[in-house]
C-alpha positions in Angstrom: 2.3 -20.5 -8.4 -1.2 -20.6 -6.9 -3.9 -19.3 -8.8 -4.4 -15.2 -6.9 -7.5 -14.5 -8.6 -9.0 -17.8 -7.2 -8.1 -17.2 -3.7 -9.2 -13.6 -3.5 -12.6 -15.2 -5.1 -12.7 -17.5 -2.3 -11.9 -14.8 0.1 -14.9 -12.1 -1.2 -11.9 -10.1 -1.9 -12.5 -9.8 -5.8 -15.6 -7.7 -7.2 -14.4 -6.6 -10.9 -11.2 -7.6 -12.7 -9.7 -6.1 -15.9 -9.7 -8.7 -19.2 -5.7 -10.5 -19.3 -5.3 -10.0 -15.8 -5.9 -13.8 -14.6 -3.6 -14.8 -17.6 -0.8 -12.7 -17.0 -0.6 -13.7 -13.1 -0.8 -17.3 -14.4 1.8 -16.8 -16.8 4.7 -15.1 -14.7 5.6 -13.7 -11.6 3.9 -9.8 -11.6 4.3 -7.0 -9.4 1.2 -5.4 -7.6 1.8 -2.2 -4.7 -0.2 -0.5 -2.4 0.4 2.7 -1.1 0.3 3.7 2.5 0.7 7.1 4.3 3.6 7.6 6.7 1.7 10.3 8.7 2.3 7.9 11.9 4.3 5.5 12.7 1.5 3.1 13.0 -0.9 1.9 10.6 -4.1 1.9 10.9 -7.0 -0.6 10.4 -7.7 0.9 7.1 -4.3 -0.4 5.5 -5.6 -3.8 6.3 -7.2 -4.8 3.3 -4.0 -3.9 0.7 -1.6 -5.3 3.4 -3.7 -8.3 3.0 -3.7 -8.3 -0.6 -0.2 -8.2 -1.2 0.1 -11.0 1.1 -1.9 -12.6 -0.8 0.1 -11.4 -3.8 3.2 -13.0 -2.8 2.0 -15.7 -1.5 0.8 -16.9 -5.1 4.2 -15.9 -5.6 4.1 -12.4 -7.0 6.2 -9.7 -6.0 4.3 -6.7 -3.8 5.7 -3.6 -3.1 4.4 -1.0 -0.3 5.0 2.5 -1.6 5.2 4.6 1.1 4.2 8.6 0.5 7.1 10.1 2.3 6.7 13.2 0.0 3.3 13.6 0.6 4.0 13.1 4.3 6.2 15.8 4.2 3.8 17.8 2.6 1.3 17.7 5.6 -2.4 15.6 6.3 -4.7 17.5 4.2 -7.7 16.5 6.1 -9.2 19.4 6.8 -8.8 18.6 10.8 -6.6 21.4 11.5 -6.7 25.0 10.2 -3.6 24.3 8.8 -1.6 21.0 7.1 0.6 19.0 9.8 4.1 19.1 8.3 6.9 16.2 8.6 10.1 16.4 9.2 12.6 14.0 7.5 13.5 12.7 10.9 10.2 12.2 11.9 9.5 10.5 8.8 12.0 7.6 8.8 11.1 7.3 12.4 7.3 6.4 10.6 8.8 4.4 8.2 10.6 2.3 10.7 7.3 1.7 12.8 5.4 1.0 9.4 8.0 -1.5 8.1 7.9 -3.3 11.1 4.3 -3.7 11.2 4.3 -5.0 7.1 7.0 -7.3 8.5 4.2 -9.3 10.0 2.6 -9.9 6.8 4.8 -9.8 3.6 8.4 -11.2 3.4 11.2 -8.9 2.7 13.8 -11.4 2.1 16.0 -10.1 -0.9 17.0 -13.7 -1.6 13.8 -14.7 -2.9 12.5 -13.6 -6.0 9.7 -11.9 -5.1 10.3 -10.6 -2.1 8.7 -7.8 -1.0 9.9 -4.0 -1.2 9.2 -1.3 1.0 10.1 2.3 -1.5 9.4 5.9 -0.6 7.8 8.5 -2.9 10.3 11.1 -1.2 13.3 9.2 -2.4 11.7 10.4 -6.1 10.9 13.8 -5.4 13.5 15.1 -2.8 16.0 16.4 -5.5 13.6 18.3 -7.0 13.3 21.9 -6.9 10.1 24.4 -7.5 11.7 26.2 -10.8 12.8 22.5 -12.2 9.2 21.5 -11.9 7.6 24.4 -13.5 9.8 24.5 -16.1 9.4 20.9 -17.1 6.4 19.4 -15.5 4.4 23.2 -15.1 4.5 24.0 -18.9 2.1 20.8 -19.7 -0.5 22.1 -16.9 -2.7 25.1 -18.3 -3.8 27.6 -15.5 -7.4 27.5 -16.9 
């Protein structure tokens, strides 16, 4: 394995770094993600930088993952652009998540031979079985309205 934390140094990738983390990707293969927003079926130049690191990642022989925000895609952009949020449909998404895992492609390995190849999972995937009175009931009673 090469040494991550040494090649992001090199890179001017790395300004702070949590005590233990050097060790424990020196002692065994660790998984990082980075999330991305399936809005579009391309990504833009703002992605660069975690695509990057998880290349980096698995090249040093870790395991990334890109964890795509179907759900919150579905949801809408909340970028205060439009009057009102720009909502997905579940066709429209996969077509975005086809574009977008063509473009990681280019940079991380998905090869489920290897150990640590790289994963592409969907937030939606999670959240698509649930229903409004399931999460009040069991996520809602924890929340206070104050």
């Amino acid at each position: 394995m090469n040494n991550l934390i040494e090649e992001l140094r090199w890179r001017g990738m790395l300004q702070d770094i949590m005590p233990g983390t050097e060790d424990q990707l020196n002692k065994e293969i660790t998984t990082g993600y980075a999330g991305f927003d399936p809005t579009a079926d391309s990504l833009h130049i703002g992605s660069l930088v975690p695509i990057l690191l998880l290349m980096h990642l698995q090249k040093a022989g870790h395991k990334p993952i890109a964890l795509i925000g179907g759900a919150t895609g579905m949801v809408g952009d909340p970028s205060g652009k439009s009057e009102e949020r720009n909502l997905l449909s579940e066709d429209s998404l996969n077509h975005n998540l086809e574009g977008v895992k063509a473009q990681l492609s280019r940079f991380l390995d998905f090869d489920a031979t290897k150990a640590n190849a790289a994963e592409m999972v969907n937030n939606y995937d999670w959240f698509k079985n649930i229903n409004f009175l399931d999460f009040i009931r069991d996520t809602g009673k924890h929340i206070t309205v104050n």
